[in-house]
C-alpha positions in Angstrom: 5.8 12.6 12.1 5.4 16.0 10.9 3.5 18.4 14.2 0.7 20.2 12.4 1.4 23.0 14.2 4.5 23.5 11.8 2.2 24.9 9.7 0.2 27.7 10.5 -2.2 27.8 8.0 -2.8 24.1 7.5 -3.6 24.0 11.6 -5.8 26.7 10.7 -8.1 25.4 7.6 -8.5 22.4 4.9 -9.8 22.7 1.9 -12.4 20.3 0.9 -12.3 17.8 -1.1 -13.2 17.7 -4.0 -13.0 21.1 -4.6 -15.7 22.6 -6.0 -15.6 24.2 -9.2 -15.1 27.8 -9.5 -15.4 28.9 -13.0 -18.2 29.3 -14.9 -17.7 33.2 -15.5 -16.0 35.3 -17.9 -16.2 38.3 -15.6 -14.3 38.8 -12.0 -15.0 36.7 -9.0 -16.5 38.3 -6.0 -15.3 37.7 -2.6 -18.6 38.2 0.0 -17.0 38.9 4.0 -20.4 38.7 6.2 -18.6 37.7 9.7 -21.1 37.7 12.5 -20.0 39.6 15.9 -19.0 42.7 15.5 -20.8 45.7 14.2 -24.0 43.5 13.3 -26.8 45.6 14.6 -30.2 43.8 13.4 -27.9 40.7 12.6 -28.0 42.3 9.4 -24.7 40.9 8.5 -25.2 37.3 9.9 -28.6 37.3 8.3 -27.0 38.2 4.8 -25.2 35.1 5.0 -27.9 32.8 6.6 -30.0 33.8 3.7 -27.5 33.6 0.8 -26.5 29.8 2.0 -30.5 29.1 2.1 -31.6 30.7 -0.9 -28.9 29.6 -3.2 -26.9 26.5 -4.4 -23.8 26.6 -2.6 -20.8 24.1 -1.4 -17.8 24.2 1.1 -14.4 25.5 -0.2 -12.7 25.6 2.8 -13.3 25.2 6.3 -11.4 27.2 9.1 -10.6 25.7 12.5 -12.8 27.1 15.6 -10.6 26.0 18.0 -7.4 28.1 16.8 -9.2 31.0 16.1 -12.2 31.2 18.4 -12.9 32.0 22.7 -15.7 29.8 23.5 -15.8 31.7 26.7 -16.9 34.6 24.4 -19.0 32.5 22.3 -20.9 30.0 23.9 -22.7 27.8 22.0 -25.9 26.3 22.2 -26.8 22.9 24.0 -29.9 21.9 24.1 -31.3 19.1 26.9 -34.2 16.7 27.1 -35.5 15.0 30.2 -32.2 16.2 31.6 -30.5 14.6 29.0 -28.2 16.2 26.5 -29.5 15.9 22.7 -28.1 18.5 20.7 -25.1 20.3 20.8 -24.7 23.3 18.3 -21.6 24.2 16.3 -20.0 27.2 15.2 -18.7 27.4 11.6 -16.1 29.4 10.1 -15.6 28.7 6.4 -15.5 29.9 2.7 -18.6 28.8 0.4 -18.8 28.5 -3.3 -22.5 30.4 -3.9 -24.1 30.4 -7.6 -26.4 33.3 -8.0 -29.9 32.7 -10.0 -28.2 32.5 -13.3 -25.3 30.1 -11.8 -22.6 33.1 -11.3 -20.4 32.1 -8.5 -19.0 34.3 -5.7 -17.1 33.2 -2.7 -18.8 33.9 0.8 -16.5 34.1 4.3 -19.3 33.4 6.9 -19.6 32.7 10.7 -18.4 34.0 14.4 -15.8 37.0 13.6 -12.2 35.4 15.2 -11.2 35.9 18.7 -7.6 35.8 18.1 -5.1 35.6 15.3 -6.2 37.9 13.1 -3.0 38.9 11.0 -2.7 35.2 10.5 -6.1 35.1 9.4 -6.3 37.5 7.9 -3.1 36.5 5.5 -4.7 33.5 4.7 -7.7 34.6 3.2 -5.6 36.8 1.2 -3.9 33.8 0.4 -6.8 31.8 -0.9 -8.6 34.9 -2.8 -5.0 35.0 -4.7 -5.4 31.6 -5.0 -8.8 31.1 -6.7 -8.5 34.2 -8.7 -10.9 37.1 -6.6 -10.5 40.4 -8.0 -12.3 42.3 -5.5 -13.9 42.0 -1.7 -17.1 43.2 -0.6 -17.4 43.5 3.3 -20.9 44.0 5.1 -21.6 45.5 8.4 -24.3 47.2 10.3 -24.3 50.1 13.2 -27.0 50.9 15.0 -27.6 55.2 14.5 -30.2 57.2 15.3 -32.8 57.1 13.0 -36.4 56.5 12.8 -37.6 53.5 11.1 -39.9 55.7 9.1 -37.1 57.2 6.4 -35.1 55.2 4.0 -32.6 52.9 5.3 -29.3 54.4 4.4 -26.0 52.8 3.9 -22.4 54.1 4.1 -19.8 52.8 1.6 -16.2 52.6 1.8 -12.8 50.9 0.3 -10.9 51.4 -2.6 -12.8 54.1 -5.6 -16.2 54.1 -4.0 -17.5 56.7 -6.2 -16.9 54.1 -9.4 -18.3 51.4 -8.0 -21.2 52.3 -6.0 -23.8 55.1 -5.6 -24.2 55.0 -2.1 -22.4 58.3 0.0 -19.0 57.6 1.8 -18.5 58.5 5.1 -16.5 61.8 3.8 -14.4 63.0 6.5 -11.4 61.1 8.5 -12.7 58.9 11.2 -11.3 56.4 14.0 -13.5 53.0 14.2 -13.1 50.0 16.1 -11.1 47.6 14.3 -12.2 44.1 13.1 -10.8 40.9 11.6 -13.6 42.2 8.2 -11.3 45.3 8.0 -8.2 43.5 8.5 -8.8 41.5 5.3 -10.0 44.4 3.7 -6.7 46.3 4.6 -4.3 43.0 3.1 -6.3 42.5 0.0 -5.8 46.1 -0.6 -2.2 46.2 0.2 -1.7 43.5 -2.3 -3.8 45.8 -5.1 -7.1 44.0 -5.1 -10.0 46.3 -5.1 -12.1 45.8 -1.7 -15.2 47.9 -0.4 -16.9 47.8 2.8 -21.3 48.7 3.2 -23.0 49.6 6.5 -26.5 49.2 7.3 -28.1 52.2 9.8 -30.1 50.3 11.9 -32.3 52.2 14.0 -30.9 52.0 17.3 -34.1 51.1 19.2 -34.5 47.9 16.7 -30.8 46.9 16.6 -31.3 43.8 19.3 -34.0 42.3 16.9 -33.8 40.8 13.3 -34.2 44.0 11.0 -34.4 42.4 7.4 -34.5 45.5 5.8 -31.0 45.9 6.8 -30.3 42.6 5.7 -32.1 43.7 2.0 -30.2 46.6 1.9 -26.7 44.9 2.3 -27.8 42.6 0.3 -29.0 44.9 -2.7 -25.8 46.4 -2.7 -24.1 43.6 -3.2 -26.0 42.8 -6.1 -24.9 46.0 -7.9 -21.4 46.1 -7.1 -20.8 42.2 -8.1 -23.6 41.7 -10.5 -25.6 39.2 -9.5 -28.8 38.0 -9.5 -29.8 37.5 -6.1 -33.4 36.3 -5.1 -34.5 38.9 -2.9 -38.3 39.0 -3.1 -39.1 36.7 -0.1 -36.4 39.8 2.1 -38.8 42.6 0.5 -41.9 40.8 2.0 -40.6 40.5 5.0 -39.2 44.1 5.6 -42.7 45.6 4.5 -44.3 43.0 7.4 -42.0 44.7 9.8 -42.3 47.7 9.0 -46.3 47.6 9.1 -45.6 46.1 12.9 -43.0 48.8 13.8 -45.3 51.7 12.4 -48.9 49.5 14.7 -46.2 49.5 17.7 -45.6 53.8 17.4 -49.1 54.2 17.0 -50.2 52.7 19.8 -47.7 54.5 22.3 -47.3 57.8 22.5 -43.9 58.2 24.3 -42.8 56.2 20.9 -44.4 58.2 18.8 -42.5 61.6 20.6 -39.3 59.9 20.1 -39.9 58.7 16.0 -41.0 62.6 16.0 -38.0 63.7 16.8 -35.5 61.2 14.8 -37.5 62.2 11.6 -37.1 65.7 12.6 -33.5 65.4 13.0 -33.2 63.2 9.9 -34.7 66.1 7.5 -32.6 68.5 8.6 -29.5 66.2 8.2 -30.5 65.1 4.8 -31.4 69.1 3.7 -27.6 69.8 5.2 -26.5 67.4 3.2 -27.9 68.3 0.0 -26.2 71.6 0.5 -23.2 70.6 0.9 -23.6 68.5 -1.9 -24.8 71.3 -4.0 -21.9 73.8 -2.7 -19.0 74.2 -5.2 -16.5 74.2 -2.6 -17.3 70.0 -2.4 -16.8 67.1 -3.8 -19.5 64.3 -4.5 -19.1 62.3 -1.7 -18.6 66.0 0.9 -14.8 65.9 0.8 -12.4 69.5 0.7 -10.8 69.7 -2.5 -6.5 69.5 -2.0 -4.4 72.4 -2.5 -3.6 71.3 -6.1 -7.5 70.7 -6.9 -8.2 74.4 -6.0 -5.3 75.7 -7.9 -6.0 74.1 -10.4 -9.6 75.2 -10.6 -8.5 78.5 -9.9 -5.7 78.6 -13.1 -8.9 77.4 -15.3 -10.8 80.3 -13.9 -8.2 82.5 -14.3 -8.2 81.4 -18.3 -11.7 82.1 -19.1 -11.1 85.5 -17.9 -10.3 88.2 -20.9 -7.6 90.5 -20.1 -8.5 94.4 -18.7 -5.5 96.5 -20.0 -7.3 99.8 -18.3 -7.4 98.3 -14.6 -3.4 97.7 -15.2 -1.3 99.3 -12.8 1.7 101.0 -14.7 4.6 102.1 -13.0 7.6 104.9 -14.3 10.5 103.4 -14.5 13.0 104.3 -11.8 10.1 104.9 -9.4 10.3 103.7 -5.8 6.5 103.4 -5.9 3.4 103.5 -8.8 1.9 106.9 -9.1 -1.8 107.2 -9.7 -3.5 109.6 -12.4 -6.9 111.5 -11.9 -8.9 110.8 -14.6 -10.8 113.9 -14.5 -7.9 116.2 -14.9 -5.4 114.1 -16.7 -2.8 114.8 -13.5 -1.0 112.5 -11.3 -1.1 112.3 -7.4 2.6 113.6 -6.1 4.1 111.7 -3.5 5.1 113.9 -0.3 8.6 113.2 -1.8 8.0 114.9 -4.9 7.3 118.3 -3.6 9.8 120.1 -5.7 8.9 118.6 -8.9 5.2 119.0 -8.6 5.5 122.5 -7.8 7.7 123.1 -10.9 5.5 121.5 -13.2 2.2 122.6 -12.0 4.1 127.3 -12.2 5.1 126.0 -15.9 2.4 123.9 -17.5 3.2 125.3 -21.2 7.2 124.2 -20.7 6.2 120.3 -21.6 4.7 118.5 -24.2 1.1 118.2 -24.3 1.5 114.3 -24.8 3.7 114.3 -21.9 1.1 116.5 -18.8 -1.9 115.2 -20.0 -4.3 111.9 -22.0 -4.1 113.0 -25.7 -7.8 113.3 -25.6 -7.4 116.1 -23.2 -4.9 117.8 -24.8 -6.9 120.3 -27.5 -9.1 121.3 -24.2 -8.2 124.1 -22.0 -7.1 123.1 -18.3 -9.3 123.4 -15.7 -8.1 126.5 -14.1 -8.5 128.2 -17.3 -12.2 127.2 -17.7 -15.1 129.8 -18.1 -17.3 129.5 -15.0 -20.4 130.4 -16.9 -19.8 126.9 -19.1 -22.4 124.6 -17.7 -24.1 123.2 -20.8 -23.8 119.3 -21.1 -21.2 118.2 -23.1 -22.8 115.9 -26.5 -21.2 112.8 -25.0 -21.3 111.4 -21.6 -17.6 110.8 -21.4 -17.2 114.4 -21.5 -18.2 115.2 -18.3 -16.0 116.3 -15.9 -16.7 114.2 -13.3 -17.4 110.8 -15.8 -14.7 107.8 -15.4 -12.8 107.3 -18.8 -13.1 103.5 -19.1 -10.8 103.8 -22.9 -8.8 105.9 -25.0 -7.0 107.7 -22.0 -3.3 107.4 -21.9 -1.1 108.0 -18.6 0.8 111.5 -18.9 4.1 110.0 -18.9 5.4 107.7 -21.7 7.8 104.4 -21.4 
């Protein structure tokens, strides 16, 4: 007799029988992670799944085994007892559902306690069985408490493969270090076999994050909706988050030390959403507030650089066989000497008349008289403006030397 143990993945799950059917769309099939333990602040992600399985037709795929993967020590469950007798004894399920949306789309959801242990195994087979039943891509929910007041929109951070295509929610847009999870290890081996696979969290307010917050739950929820396209029925979750938020907002009212401290989240949130919208705004940023790579700015910069009409005046010509580029004052058609050009200066500044007049001085110059030779009793105004003796020549000035 074969051990089971033999097999690591049989010893770890059975698929039902009859499996369910899986079909029934044309478009990709949607793999929904909501694994309750770990970063679940309003049980926001264990509500997500609670609700889906009530809401909607749904029936077992496959059904992973507690016992290999779970620490009851860390996980007691329930038992309930009657006249000192024992009557109920609750069970934790770990399993993959076939759920039909309103217009009987179906997705695949992974629901229950998060795994103690054995988490590349696990993690490996439900890469194995997305492969199997044909997912294209994985949507992973979790929720953090942050502080924030209750009083602004819930927001939720995206991550995972092409965000910005998929979803229009911000990314967390720097480099980070979290905690890891068995959710993000499925996420990591679906996308290491190419599978597209994105991950949503819920910012709880952190002074509701011990009690049910179902507009975390809608907000997960919502975005599942767009990414996957379905039709979820989410009007009973929008009830229910405008009840608690009418109790939260009677419950700040009536204290004042909770009123001071909503002050001051709302304070802080305006300024981190006006922060934001600079950055966003700024040039220097990408959509979801990530630096641009070297390439990206050079390229930007080469485009610039394109668009930009060439100025032949602001050149800086150089005479050939000079150690260094010698500058010429346009107000006197002559060129600044170099302390190592003493000897030449001085021979060309005691014979002016010995050299062409193309060759000492701009040929619009060269009909004028220099300025040592001026009248000191000319002070009329020239006709033009360019004229002027102290006016920049912007064109038609050459250098006095030629190439």
């Amino acid at each position: 007799m074969n051990n089971p143990s033999d097999n690591p993945q049989r010893a770890m799950y059975e698929v039902v029988f009859p499996v369910p059917d899986v079909t029934g769309s044309e478009e990709r099939l949607t793999l929904v992670i909501a694994l309750g333990g770990y970063a679940d602040a309003g049980r926001a992600v264990t509500d997500s799944a609670k609700f889906l399985l009530d809401a909607l037709e749904h029936r077992p795929l496959v059904n992973f085994s507690v016992d290999e993967l779970v620490d009851y020590r860390s996980r007691r469950p329930g038992v309930t007892m009657n006249h000192g007798e024992i009557v109920e004894v609750s069970s934790l399920s770990l399993a993959i559902d076939v759920v039909r949306d309103n217009v009987g789309k179906p997705f695949l959801l992974l629901s229950g306690p998060e795994p103690d242990m054995r988490w590349e195994a696990f993690s490996n087979a439900v890469a194995d069985l997305a492969e199997k039943y044909g997912v294209t891509n994985a949507v992973s929910l979790y929720s953090a408490p942050m502080t924030v007041p209750h009083t602004r929109p819930l927001g939720v951070i995206g991550h995972g493969t092409n965000l910005a295509s998929h979803s229009a929610v911000r990314g967390w847009g720097h480099r980070m270090t979290v905690p890891g999870s068995a959710s993000l290890n499925i996420e990591n081996e679906l996308i290491r076999r190419g599978h597209d696979s994105l991950g949503f969290t819920a910012q709880v307010p952190h002074y509701v994050a011990q009690s049910d917050y179902p507009l975390a739950t809608l907000r997960l929820l919502q975005e599942v909706a767009a990414v996957a396209d379905l039709d979820l029925p989410l009007g009973a979750l929008e009830n229910e988050s405008a009840r608690v938020a009418e109790l939260l907002n009677q419950q700040t009212n009536e204290s004042s030390e909770i009123s001071h401290l909503v002050n001051i989240l709302e304070e802080q949130y305006d300024e981190e959403k006006r922060r934001r919208e600079q950055l966003t705004s700024s040039p220097l940023l990408g959509p979801d507030g990530t630096m641009p790579s070297a390439d990206e700015i050079g390229a930007e910069f080469e485009k610039f650089l394109a668009t930009q009409p060439l100025r032949h005046d602001s050149l800086a010509l150089e005479e050939p066989g000079a150690d260094s580029p010698q500058e010429v004052d346009e107000t006197t058609g002559q060129r600044d000497v170099e302390a190592g050009d003493d000897e030449q200066a001085d021979a060309r500044s005691t014979s002016p008349a010995s050299e062409e007049p193309g060759d000492s001085m701009p040929e619009s110059l060269g009909a004028q008289d220099p300025p040592s030779q001026q009248q000191p009793h000319q002070e009329s105004q020239p006709e033009h403006p360019e004229q002027q003796p102290n006016a920049k020549r912007k064109r038609g000035w050459k250098p006095w030397f030629r190439f």
